[in-house]
C-alpha positions in Angstrom: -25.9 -18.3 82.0 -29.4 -19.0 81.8 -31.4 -21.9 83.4 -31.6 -25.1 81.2 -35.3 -25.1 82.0 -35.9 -21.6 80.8 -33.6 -22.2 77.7 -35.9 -25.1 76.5 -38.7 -22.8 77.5 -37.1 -20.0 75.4 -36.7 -22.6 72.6 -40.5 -23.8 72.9 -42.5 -20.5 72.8 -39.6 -17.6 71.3 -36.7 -18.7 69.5 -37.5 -17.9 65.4 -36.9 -21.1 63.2 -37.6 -19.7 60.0 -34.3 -19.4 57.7 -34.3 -15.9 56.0 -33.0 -13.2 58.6 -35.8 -11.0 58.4 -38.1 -13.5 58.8 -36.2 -14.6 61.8 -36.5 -11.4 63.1 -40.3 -11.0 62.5 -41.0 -14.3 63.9 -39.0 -13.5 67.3 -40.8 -10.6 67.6 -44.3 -12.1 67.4 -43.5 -14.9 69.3 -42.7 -12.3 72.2 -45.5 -10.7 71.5 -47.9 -13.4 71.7 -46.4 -14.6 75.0 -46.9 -11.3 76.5 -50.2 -10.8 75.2 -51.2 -14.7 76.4 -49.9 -13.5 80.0 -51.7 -10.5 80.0 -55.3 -11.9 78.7 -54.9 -14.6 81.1 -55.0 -12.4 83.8 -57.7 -9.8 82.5 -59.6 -13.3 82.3 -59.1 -14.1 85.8 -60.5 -10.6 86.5 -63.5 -11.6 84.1 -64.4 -14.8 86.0 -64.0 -12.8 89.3 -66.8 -9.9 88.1 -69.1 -13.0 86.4 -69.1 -14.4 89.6 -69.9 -11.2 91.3 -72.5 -11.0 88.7 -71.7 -7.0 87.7 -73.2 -6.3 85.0 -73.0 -2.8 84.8 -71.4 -3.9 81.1 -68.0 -2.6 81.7 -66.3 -6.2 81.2 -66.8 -8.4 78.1 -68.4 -11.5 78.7 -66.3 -14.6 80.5 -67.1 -17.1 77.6 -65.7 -14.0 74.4 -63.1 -13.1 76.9 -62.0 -16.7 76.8 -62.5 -17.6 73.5 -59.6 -14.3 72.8 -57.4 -16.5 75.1 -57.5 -19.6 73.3 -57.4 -17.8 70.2 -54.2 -15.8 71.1 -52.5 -19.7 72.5 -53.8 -20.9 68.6 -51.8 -18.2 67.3 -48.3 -19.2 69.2 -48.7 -23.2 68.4 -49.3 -21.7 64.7 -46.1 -19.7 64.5 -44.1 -22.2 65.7 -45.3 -24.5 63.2 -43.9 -22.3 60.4 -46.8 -19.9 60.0 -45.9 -17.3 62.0 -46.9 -14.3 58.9 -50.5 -15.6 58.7 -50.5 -15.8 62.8 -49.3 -12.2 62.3 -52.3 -11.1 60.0 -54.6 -12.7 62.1 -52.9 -11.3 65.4 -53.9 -7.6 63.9 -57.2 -8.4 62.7 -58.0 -9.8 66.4 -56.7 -6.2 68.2 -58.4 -4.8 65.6 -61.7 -6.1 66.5 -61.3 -6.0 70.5 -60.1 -2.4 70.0 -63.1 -1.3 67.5 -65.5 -3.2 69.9 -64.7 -0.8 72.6 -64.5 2.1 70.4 -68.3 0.6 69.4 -69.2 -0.1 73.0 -68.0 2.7 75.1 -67.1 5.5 72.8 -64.3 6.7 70.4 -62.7 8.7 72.6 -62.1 5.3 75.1 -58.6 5.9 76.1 -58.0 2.1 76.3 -59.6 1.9 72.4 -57.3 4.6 71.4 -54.0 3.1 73.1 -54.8 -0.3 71.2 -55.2 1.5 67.9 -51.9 3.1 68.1 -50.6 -0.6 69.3 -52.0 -2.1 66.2 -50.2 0.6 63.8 -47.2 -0.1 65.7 -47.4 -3.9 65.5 -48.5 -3.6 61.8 -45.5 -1.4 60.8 -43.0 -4.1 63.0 -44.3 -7.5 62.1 -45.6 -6.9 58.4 -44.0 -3.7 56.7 -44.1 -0.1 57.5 -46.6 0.5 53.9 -49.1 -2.4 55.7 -49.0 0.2 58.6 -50.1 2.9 56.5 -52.5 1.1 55.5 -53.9 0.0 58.5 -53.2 3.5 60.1 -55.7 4.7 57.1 -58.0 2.1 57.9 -58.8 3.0 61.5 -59.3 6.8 61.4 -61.7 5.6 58.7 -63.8 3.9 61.7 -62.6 6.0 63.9 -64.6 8.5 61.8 -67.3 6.2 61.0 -67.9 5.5 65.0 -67.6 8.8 65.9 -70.0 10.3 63.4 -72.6 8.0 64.3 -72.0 8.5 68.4 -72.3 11.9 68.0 -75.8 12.0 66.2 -76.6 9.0 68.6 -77.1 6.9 66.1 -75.6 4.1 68.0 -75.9 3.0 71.6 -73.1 3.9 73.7 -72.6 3.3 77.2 -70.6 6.7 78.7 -70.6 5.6 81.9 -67.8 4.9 82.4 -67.6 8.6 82.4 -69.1 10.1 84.8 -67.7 7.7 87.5 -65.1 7.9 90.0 -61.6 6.8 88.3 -61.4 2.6 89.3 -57.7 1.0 89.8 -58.2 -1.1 86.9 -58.2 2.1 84.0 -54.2 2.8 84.9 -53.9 -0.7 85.2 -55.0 -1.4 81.9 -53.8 1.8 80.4 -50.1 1.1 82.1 -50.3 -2.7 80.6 -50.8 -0.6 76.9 -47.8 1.4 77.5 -45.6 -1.6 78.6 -46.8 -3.4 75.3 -45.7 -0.2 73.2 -42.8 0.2 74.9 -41.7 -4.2 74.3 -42.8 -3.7 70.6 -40.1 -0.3 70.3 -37.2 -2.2 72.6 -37.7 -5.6 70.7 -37.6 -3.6 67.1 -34.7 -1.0 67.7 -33.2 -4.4 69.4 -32.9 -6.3 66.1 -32.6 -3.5 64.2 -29.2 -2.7 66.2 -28.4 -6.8 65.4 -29.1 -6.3 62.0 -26.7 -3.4 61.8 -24.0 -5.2 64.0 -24.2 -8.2 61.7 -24.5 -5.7 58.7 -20.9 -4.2 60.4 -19.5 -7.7 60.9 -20.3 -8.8 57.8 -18.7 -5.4 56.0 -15.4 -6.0 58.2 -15.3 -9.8 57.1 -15.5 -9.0 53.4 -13.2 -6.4 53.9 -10.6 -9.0 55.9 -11.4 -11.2 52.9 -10.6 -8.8 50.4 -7.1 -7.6 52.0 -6.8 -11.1 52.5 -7.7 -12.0 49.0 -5.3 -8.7 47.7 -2.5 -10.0 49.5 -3.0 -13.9 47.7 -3.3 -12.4 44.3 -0.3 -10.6 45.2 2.0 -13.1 45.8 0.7 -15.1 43.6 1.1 -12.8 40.7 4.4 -12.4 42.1 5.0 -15.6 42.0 3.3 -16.0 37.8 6.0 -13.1 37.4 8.7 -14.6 38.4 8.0 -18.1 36.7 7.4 -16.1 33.6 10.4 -14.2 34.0 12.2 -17.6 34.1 10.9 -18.7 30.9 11.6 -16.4 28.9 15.2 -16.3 30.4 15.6 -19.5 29.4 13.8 -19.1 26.3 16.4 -16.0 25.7 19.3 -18.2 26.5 18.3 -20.8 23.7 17.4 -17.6 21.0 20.8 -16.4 22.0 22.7 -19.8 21.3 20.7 -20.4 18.0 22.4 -17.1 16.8 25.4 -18.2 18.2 25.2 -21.9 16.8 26.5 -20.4 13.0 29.7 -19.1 14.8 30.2 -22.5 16.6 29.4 -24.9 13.5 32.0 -22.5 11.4 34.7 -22.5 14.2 33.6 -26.9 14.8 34.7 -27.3 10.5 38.6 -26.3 10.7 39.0 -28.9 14.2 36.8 -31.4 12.2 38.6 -31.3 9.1 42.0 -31.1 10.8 41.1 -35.0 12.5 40.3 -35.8 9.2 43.2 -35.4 7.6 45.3 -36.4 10.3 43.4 -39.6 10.3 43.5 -40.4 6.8 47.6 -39.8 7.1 47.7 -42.1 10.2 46.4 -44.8 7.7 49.6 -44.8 5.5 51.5 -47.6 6.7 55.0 -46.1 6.5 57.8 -46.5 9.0 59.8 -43.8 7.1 57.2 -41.1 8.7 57.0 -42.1 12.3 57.9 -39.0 13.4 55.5 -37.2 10.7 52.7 -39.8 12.2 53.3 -38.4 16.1 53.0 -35.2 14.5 49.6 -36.1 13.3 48.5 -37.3 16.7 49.3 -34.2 18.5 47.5 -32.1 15.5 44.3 -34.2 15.6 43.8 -34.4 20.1 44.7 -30.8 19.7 41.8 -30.1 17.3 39.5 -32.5 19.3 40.4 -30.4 22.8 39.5 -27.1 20.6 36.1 -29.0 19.7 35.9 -30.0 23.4 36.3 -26.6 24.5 33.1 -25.0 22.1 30.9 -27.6 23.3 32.0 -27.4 26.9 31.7 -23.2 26.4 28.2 -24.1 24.5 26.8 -26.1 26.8 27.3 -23.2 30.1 25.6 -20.6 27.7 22.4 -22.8 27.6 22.9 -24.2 30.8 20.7 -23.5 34.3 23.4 -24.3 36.7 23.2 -23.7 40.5 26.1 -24.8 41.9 28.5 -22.4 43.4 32.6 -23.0 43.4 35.8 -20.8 42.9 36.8 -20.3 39.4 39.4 -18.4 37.6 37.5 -15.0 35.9 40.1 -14.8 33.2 39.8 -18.2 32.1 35.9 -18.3 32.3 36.2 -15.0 29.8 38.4 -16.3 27.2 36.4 -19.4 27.2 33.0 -17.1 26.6 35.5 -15.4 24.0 35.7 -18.0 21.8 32.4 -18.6 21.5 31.7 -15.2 20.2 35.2 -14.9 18.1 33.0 -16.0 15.0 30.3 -13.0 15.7 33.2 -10.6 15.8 34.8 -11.7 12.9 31.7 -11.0 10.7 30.8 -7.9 12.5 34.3 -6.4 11.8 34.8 -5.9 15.7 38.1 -6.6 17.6 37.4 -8.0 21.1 40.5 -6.9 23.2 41.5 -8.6 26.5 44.7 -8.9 28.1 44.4 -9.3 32.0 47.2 -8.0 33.9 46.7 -10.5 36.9 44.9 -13.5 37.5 41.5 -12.8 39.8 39.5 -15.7 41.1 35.8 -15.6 42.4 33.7 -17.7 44.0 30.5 -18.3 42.4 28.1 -20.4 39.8 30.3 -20.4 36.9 27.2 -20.9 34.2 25.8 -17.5 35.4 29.0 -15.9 35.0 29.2 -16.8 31.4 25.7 -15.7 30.8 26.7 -12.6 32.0 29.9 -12.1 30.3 28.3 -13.7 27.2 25.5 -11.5 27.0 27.6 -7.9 27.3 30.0 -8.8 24.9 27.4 -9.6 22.4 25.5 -6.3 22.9 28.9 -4.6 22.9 29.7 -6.4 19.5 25.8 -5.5 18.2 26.6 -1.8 19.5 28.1 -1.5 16.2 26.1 -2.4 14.0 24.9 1.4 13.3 28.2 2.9 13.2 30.8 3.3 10.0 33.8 3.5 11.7 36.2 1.6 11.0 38.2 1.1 14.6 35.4 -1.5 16.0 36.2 -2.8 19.2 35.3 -4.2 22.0 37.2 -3.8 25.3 37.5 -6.3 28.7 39.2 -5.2 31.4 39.2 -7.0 35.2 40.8 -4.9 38.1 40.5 -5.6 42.2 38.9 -2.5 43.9 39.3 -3.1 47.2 37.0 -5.8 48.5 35.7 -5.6 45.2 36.1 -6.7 41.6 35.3 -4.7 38.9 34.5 -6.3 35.4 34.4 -3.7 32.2 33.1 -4.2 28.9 33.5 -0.9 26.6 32.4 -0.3 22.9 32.7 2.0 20.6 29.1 1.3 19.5 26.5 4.0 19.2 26.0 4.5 22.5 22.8 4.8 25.0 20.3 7.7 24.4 20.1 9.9 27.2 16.0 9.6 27.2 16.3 5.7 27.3 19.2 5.2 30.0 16.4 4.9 32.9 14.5 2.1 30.7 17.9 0.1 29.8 17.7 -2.8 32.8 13.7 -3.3 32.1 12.8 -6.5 30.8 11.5 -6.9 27.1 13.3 -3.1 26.8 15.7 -2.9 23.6 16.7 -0.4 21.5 17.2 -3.0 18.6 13.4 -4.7 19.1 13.3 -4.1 15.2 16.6 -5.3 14.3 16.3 -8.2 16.6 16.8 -8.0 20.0 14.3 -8.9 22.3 15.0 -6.7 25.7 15.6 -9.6 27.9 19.7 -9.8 28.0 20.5 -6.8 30.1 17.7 -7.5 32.6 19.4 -11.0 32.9 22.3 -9.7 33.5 20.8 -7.4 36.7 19.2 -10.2 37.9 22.2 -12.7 37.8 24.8 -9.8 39.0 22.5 -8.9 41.6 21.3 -12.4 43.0 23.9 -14.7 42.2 26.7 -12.5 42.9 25.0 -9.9 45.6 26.7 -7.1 43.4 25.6 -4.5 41.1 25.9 -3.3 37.3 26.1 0.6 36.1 26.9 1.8 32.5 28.9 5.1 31.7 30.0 6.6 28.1 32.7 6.0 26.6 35.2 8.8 26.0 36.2 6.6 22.4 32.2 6.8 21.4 30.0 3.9 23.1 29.0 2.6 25.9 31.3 1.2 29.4 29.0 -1.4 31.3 30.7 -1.8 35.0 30.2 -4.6 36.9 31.1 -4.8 40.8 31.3 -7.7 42.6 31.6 -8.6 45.6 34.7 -11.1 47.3 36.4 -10.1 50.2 37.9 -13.3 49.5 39.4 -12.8 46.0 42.7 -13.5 45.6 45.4 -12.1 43.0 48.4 -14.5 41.0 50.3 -13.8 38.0 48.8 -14.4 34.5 49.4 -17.0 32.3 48.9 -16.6 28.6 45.2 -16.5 28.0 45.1 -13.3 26.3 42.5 -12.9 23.6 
């Protein structure tokens, strides 16, 4: 862990305040630059001072007072990038090479080794700090003086001091040369260093939108899931109302006889005869008899609309006959006998209102199965066996049957082959759904050796027992 003192150093002179990323990145890498550069001229000043003093003037050094005045203008650079300026400082950084470096291309030759080194610096720093077409530009712009310089030089058109050629090599060329090549080799490490940032954060920032967008896939998901299954919900209620509103004709003709029946047995209860005592008891039993029959079609009524979720052991034959009657009217008119006769008396443990929906909902496709047929032995078979640890449930018609193309498509929702003489696809895939959910069995559907279709139900009850019948045949 760093020093605190050279953290708040670090946060002084280096660290990039500016907001955009590639500013930030600019910014750090003038601000290193202009430290190094402050460190190094304040040394070559010291050096400067040191030969004033000496009082060599064999013009190899600038003078103390311009070689100072490039210090202070290098420190004016720094306070001005870390007050928010740093791509002016930048300009001004270049332009301020660029003049030191022509000046000794000027001075001592174009073929100074220093003067060359801090051209190639300034192309390097242009290309870095503004934008690789600026270092074209400025690239273009100093073989242009290079050229100019070097023409006049050679006709010796300007004054040059080659001295510096002819003598014996001094300690201070590598050093300054060496200095050069550490600045070129900062200004590479610090750009292929945020460049390598850049593409790490480019990386992280990939693998975060990509975390996001499983993340997001696996939301939408579920929650489309979840939209599904609300939907599916709906419309199974929904179906359940449709389905007792074509039912509700049945139940107001079969409600008339019980209703009339009362009637008249209440209207006879009003004679005030003692003669018919026994004829008034008579009327009694007739009218609670017709008021339990109205008692039972509501009661029956109300399951088939009904979203029940309580679980308890029932009686399957009784639960059948009662979805029996509700249907007897829809048989009647459709010329279909429904046929059931149990030969023992199965119970099952389970919700009671999903069990009639069930039952209620293959009987009324077995009765609609047919509607496209002319014969005239319509009927529509129940039969309840124990398989083992199972019970099995049939319903067979001797409808028109299930065309072998369509038989995988039967169980889909909003599936039907009667969408345009009214049905709406949604009973059998109840039925799955309730047979497989509520009663952790399954349905499968066979044809019928008679013509028509066999729907099989097995469910489930390890359980079940098995008593003699009593007379609720149908």
């Amino acid at each position: 862990m760093a020093h605190p003192k050279i953290h708040a150093l670090y946060d002084r002179l280096i660290a990039p305040r500016s907001n955009n990323e590639d500013a930030r990145r600019r910014e750090f890498i003038l601000n290193v630059i202009l430290c190094g550069v402050i460190a190094l001229v304040g040394l070559l000043d010291i050096y400067v001072f040191r030969y004033s003093i000496a009082k060599e003037t064999t013009g190899r050094w600038v003078p103390f007072v311009a070689f100072s005045a490039l210090f202070l203008s290098f420190i004016g650079l720094l306070y001005a990038s870390r007050r928010g300026f740093w791509k002016p400082a930048s300009y001004l950084l270049i332009l301020l090479y660029s003049i030191g470096s022509t000046y000794s291309l000027y001075k001592w030759g174009f073929d100074l080794p220093q003067a060359i080194l801090g051209y190639v610096s300034i192309i390097i720093i242009s290309s870095i700090l503004i934008s690789t077409r600026f270092g074209l530009i400025m690239t273009a712009v100093l073989c242009a003086i290079t050229l100019t310089v070097g023409s006049l030089q050679t006709h010796n058109l300007i004054d040059t001091k080659y001295y510096w050629r002819n003598q014996p090599p001094d300690i201070d060329d590598p050093l300054e040369q060496s200095a050069v090549f550490l600045l070129i080799s900062v200004l590479s490490w610090l750009s292929n260093r945020e460049i390598a940032r850049s593409l790490q954060r480019a990386r992280d920032s990939e693998q975060a939108l990509k975390e996001e967008r499983d993340s997001l896939e696996i939301r939408m998901q579920k929650r489309t899931e979840e939209l599904r299954e609300a939907q599916a919900e709906k419309v199974a209620q929904l179906y359940r109302f449709a389905e007792f509103g074509r039912l509700a004709t049945g139940i107001f003709h079969d409600l008339i006889n019980p209703l009339t029946a009362i009637s008249l047995n209440v209207n006879a209860l009003s004679l005030d005869d003692p003669k018919k005592l026994e004829q008034t008891k008579q009327f009694v039993n007739k009218a609670v008899s017709a008021s339990m029959r109205m008692e039972q079609l509501l009661h029956t009524a109300q399951k088939q609309i009904h979203r029940g979720v309580s679980e308890d052991d029932f009686e399957i034959h009784e639960e059948i006959a009662e979805v029996l009657t509700l249907l007897q009217y829809k048989a009647r008119t459709a010329g279909v006998e429904i046929g059931f006769q149990p030969k023992s008396v199965l119970h099952l443990h389970g919700n009671t209102t999903r069990f009639h929906q069930i039952i209620a909902n293959l009987v009324s496709n077995a009765i609609d199965a047919h509607e496209q047929t002319s014969r005239t032995d319509k009927k529509v078979s129940i039969s309840v066996r124990k398989d083992g640890d199972e019970i099995c449930i049939e319903v067979a018609d001797r409808g028109v049957g299930i065309p072998k193309e369509l038989r995988a498509k039967v169980f889909e929702p909003f599936f039907s082959t009667r969408l345009k003489t009214g049905g709406n696809g949604v009973g059998l895939a109840t039925v799955k759904e309730c047979v497989e959910q509520d009663f952790h069995g399954n349905i499968s559907f066979r044809d019928n050796i008679e013509g028509g279709t066999i729907f099989s139900l097995h469910l489930p009850n390890p359980h079940a027992s098995q008593t003699p019948p009593r007379n609720t045949a149908t």
